[in-house]
C-alpha positions in Angstrom: -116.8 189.9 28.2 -112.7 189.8 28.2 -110.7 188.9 25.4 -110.3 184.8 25.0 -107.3 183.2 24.6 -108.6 182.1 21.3 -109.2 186.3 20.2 -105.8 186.8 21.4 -104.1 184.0 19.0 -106.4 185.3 16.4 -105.1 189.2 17.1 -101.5 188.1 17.0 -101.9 185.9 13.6 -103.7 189.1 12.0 -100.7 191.5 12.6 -98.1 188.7 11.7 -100.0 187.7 9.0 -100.6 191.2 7.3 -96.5 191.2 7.4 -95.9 187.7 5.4 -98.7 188.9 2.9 -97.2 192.2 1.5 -93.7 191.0 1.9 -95.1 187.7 -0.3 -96.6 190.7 -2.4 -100.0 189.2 -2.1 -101.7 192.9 -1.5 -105.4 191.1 -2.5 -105.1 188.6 0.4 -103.2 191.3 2.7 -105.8 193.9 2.2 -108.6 191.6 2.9 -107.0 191.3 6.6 -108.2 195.3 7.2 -111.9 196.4 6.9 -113.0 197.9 3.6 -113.2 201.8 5.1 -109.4 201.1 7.2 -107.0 204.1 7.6 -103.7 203.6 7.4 -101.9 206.5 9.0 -98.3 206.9 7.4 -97.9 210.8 8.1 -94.8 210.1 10.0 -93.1 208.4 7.4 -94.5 211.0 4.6 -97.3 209.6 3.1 -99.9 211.0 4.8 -103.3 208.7 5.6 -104.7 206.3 3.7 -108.2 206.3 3.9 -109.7 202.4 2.5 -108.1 199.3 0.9 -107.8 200.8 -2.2 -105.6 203.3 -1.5 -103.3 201.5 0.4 -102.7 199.4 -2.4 -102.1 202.4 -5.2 -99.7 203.7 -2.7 -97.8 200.0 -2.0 -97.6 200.0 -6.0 -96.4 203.7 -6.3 -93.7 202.8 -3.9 -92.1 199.8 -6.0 -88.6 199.0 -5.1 -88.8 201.6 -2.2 -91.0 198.7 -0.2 -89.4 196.8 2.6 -88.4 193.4 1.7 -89.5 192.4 5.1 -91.8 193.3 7.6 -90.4 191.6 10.7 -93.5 192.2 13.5 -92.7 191.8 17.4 -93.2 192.9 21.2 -97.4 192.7 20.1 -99.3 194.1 23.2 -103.3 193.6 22.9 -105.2 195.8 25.1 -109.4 195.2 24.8 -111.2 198.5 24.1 -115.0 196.5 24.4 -116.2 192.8 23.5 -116.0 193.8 19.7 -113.0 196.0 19.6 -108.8 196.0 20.8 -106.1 197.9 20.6 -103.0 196.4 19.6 -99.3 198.2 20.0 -96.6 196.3 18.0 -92.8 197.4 16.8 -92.0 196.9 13.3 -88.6 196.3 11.5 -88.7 196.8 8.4 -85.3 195.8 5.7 -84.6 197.0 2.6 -83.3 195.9 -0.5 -80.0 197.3 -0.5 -79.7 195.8 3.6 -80.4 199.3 5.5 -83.6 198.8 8.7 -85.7 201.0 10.2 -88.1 200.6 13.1 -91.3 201.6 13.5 -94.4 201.3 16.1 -97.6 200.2 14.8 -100.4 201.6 17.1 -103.7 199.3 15.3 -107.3 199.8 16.7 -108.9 196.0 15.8 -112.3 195.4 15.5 -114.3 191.6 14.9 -116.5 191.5 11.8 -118.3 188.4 10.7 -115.3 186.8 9.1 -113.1 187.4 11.9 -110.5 190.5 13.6 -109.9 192.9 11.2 -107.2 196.4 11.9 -109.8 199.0 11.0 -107.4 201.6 12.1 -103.5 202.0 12.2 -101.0 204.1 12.8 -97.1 203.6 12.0 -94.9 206.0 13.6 -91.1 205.6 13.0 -88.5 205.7 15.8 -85.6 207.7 15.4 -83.5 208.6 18.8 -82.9 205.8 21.0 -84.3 206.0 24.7 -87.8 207.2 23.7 -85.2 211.0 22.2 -87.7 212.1 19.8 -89.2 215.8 19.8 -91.7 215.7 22.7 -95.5 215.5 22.0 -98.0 218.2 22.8 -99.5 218.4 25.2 -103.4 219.1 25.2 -103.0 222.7 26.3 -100.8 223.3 23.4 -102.9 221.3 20.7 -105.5 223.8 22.3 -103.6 226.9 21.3 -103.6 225.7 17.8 -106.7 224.7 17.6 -107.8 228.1 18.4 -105.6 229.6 15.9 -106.4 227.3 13.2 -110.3 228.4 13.9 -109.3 232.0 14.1 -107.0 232.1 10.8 -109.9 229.2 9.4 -107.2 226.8 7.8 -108.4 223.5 7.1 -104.9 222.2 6.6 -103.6 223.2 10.4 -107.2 222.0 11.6 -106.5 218.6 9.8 -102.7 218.1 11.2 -104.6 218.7 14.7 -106.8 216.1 14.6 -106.2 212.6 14.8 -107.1 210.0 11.9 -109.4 208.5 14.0 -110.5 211.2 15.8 -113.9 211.8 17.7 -115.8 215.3 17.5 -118.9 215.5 19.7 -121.5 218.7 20.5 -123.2 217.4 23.4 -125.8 220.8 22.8 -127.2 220.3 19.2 -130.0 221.6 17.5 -132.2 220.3 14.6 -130.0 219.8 11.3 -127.0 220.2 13.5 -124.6 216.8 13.8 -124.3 215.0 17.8 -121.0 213.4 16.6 -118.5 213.4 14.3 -115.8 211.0 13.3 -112.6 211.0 11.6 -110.3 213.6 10.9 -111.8 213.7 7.5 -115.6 214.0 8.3 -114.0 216.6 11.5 -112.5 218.8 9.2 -114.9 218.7 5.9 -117.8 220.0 8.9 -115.7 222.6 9.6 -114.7 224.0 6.6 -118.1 223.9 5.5 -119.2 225.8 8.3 -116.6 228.5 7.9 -117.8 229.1 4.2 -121.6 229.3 5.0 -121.5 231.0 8.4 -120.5 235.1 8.4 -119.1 235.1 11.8 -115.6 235.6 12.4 -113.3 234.4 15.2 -110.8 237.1 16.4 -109.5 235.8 19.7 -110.1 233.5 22.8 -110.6 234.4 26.5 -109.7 231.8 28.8 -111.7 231.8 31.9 -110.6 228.5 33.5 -108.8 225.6 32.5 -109.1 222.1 34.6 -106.8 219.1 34.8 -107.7 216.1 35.2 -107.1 212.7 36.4 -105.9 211.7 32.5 -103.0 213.9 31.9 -103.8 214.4 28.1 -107.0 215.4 29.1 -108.5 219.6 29.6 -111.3 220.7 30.8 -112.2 224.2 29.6 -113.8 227.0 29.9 -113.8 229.8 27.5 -115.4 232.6 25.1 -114.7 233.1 21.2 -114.4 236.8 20.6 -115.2 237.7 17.2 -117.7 239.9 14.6 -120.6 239.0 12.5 -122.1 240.8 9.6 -125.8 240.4 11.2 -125.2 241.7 14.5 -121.4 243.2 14.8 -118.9 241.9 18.1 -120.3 239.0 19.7 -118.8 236.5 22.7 -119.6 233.1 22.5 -119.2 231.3 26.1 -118.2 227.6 25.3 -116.9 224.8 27.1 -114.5 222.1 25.9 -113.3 218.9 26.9 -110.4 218.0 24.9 -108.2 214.5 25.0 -105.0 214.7 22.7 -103.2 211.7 21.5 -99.3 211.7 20.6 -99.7 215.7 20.1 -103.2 215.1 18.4 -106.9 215.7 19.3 -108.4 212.3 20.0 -111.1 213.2 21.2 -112.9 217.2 21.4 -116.3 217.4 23.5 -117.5 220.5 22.6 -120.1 222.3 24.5 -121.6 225.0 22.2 -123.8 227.6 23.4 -126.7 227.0 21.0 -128.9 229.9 22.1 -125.4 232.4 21.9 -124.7 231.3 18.6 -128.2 231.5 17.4 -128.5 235.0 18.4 -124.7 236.3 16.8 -126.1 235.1 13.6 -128.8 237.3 13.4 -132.0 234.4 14.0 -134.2 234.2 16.5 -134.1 231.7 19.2 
């Protein structure tokens, strides 16, 4: 079912809304616009995300006079994602005490709860260079690269700046005790880390064997082998396929095809 007219006029009051509240330093009433588990993506700007209401509002309090003054919201573009859910693009201005501006782009993912549309996700990402002049994004063979490398040198904190806030991780091949999906960069990257503590095999190095474009151009198909070594059985080669979807230089979303029966057997256990 397409977004009403009324769900369009409700969208555009939450975003102008939010702006009136915090300027009006009414964070209670301003937070109640966002759902209870939101984040609020300020990397850009230095701040890292904010993950829930709380948060948001320790780091609106931390900042003091540093706030805006005003949050001036415009050029609002609603796309629907499904009959509960819409993404909304906006631009920003924010003014500061002593008169100096900056513009920003608020990317929001909206979703309707009970009590109405409420931004469940956002991302604020400052604009710099005029024309669109800021250091290009990465593409998803690049964000590939480092997500390799990240694996092979196991840092959490390069796997974290790779993925998206909102970020999806799926493993289409599962087995029992083994997650079907994960989401958010912080559930993402907790998994991971865990894994590389509990698990003895080592990543050395990729072979590519084919990588496919597609009809989205932030979107790979690949296919590849982790090289590597494991206590239990020495040098092992894991074939793997991946289907990868980056997002302003970020993983959006990862598919990842394990090779259950591979992995099984370079751990030492029996299919």
């Amino acid at each position: 079912m397409a977004l009403s007219e009324q769900d369009r006029i409700d969208i555009n009051d939450l975003i102008n809304l939010h702006g009136h509240l915090t300027d009006a330093g009414a964070l209670d009433e301003a937070l109640e616009l966002l759902t209870p588990d939101v984040t609020y993506d300020v990397g850009d700007l230095g701040l890292g995300a904010l993950h829930g209401t709380a948060a948001i509002r320790d780091a609106a309090l931390a900042l003091g006079d540093a706030n805006p003054v005003g949050h001036h919201v415009t050029n609002i573009v609603i796309t629907q994602i499904d009959e509960h859910s819409a993404r909304a693009r906006s631009k920003g201005i924010g003014i500061k005490a002593d008169g100096t501006a900056g513009s920003v782009v608020y990317d929001d993912v909206i979703t309707r709860r009970p009590d109405g549309w409420k931004i469940h996700y956002r991302k604020v990402t400052a604009r710099r260079a005029p024309l669109g002049g800021r250091k290009q994004e990465a593409g998803p063979h690049e964000v590939l690269e480092r997500w390799r490398q990240a694996s092979i040198s196991q840092s959490a904190d390069d796997m974290s700046r790779l993925y998206a806030a909102d970020a999806v991780h799926e493993f289409p091949f599962t087995a029992p005790g083994l997650p079907s999906r994960l989401e958010g960069r912080d559930a993402i990257v907790t998994w991971i880390a865990a894994g590389w503590k509990a698990n003895p095999l080592k990543y050395e190095r990729y072979r590519t064997l084919a990588v496919h474009d597609t009809g989205d151009p932030k979107t790979i198909i690949v296919e590849q082998e982790a090289i590597g070594t494991g206590a239990a059985t020495g040098e092992f080669t894991l074939p793997n396929i991946v289907v990868l979807t980056v997002r302003e230089g970020q993983i959006a979303r990862l598919r990842d095809y394990v090779n259950i029966p591979a992995a099984t057997a370079a751990l030492g256990h029996k299919a």
